[in-house]
N, C-alpha and C positions, 0 to 999 in steps of 0.2 A: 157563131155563138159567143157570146162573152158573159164573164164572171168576173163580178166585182171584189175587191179583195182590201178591205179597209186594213192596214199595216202597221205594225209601228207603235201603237198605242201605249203612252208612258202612263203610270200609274205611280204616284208619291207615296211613300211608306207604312267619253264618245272620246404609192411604189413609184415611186419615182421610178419610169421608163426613160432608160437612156441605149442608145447601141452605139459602139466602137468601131472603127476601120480602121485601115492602116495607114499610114502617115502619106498625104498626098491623092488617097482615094477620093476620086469621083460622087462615092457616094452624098447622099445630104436627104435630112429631114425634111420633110412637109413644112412652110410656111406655116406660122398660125393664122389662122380664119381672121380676120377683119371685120368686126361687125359682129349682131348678133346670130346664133347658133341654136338649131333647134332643140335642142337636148338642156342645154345651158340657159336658153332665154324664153323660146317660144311655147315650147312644152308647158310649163310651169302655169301659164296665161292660157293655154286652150285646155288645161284639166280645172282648174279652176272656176273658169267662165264660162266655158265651151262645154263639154264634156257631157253634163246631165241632161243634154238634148241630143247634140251629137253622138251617139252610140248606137250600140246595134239594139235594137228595140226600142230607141229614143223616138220623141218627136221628129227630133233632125230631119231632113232628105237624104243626107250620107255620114257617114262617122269619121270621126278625127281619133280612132284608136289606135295609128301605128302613123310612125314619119312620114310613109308613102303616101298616105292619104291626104297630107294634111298638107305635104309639099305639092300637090298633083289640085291640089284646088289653093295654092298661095295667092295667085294674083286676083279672086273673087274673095278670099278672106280679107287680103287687103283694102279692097274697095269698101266690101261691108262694114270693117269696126273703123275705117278714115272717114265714112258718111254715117255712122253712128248708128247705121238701122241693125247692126246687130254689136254684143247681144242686144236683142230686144228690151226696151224700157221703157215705160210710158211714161212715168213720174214728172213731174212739169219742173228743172232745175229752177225757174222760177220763182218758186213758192218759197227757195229757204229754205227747205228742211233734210237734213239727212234721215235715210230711210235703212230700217233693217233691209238684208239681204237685196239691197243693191248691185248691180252685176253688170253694171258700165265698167267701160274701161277707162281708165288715167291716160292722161295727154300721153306721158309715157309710155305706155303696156303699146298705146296704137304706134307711137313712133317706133318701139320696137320690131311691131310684125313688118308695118310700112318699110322697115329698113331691110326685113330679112327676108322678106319677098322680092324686092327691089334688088337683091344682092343675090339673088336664084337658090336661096333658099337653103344655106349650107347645115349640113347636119349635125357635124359637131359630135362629140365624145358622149357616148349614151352611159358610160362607165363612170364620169366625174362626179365628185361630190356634189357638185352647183345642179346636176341631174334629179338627185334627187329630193327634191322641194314638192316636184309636183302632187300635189293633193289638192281636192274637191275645196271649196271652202267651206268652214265648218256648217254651215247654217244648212246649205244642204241636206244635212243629213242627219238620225237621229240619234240619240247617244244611246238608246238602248233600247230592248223589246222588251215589252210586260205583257201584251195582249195583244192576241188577231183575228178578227170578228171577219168574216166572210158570208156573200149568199150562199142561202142551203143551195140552191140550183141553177145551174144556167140559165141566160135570155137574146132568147133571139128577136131582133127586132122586129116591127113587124107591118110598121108603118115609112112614107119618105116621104120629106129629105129627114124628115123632123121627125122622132120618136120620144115623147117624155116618159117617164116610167120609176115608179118609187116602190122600194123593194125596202120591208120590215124584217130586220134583221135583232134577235132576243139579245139583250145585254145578258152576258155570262155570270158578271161576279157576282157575288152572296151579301157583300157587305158593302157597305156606302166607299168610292174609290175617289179620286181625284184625275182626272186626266189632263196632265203636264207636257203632252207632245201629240202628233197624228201626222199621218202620211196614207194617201189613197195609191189601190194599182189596181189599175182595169185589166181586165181579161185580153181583152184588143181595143189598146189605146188607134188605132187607125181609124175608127167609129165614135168612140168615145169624145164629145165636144165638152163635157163639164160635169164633175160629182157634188152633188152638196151632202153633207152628214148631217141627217136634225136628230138632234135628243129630243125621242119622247119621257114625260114621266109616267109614270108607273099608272097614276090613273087615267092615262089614254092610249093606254097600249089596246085594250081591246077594244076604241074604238079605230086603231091603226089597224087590228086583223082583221076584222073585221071589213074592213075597206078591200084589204088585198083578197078578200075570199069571193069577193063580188062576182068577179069575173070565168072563177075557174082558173085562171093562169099567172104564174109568177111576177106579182108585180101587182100596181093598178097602175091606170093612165093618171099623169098628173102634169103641171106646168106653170112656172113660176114660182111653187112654194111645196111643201111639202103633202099638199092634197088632202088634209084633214080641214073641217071650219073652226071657224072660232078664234081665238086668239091663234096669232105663231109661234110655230117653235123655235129654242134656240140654234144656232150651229153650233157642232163639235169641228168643223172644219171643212175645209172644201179645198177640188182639184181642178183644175185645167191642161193641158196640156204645154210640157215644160215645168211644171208644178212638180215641186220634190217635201212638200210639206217640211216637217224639223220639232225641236222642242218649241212648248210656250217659254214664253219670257221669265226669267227666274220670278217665283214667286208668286207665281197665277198657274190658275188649273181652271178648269171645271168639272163641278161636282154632278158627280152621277149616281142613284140611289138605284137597288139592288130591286128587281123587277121592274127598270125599264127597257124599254128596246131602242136601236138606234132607225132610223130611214134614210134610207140610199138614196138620192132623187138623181135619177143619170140622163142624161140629153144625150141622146143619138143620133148619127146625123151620118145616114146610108142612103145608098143609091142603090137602088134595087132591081132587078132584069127579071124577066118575063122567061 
């Protein structure tokens, strides 16, 4: 079963160690590491870039949330961000344009893993200052909660490979709001191929319930759009997988008046047994 769970919603008014022997002793310090160090260089680059996939409940195939892990797949990391195919980006360098929330890596960032792969991966000081830098990049993530609109009820799919299904969910607030940020979380991203959020206004909400009561069951079937005629709706935002939504750009919203509803339109995409 999964339940969609729309999140996030901004509304306008984120010893110095040294040890001693005795004169002559045999003892001696560790060499310093040569090269780059995971704590020190690598880390900092896979919370960054890596991380919002890579995690436990991520899209990822496996997580990068501890050194062993991330030491234990080095020479497939390496290969993937020195052939560019991850992270993943479609964006055609091309065209000229720098793009918000871009999440390539610099000629640099790859010489570094290539180097600390290549050098077996040493670990380095989890205690150092230079340690702790690592954080997400900001876009990521949202700067605050105002609002969390979720479905009333579970949905199981019901159809394969391909399930469409638009789920009318009532806007809460009383008074005309602005919505300056959005982020989607599926119940079970494993299924989940794609969320779109369409604002209804307020004079077609009951032709949106209306739709969903057709059936008898959570939902109506729909594909490509949000399944009502006539003109389309707007988006309030949409998800994919990898998809971490964020604020809008300072200075823009969209406005939402008070007795409309929003539409969940979720693409499923299950393999089903007998």
């Amino acid at each position: 079963m999964n339940k969609l769970k729309v999140v996030s919603i901004l509304l306008s008014g984120v010893l110095l160690m040294a040890s001693f022997g005795c004169a002559g002793s045999t003892d001696s310090e560790e060499p310093p590491v040569e090269g780059p160090t995971y704590w020190q260089d690598v880390e900092p680059i896979i919370a960054g870039k890596c991380n919002m996939c890579h995690q436990e409940g991520g899209v990822g195939p496996f997580s990068f949330d501890s050194y062993e892990n991330v030491a234990a797949m080095r020479d497939a990391i390496s290969v993937a961000v020195t052939s560019r195919s991850m992270p993943p980006w479609l964006a055609d360098d091309n065209c000229g344009q720098n793009y918000v929330g871009d999440w390539t890596l610099s000629d640099s960032q790859i010489e570094t893993i290539r180097q600390w792969a290549s050098n077996g991966a040493p670990e380095g000081d989890q205690d150092s200052p230079q340690a702790a830098v690592a954080t997400a990049d900001s876009w990521t993530e949202m700067s605050r909660v105002d609002l969390e609109v979720e479905m009333p009820v579970a949905y199981t799919p019901t159809s394969a490979p391909d399930d469409y299904r638009c789920f009318v969910v009532p806007w809460p607030e009383t008074v005309a709001t602005n919505v300056t940020g959005f982020v989607t979380q599926p119940g079970n991203d494993a299924i989940v191929h794609h969320v779109i959020s369409y604002l209804v206004p307020p004079n077609r909400v009951e032709e949106a319930l209306a739709k969903e009561a057709e059936d008898g069951e959570p939902g109506y079937p729909c594909y490509g759009s949000s399944g009502l005629g006539g003109q389309n709706l707007p988006w309030i935002g949409a998800w994919a997988p990898g998809g971490s939504g964020g604020d809008f750009p300072n200075g823009t919203g969209i406005r939402v008046e008070p007795g409309s509803a929003v539409i969940l339109q979720a693409h499923y995409n299950v393999v089903m047994s007998n």
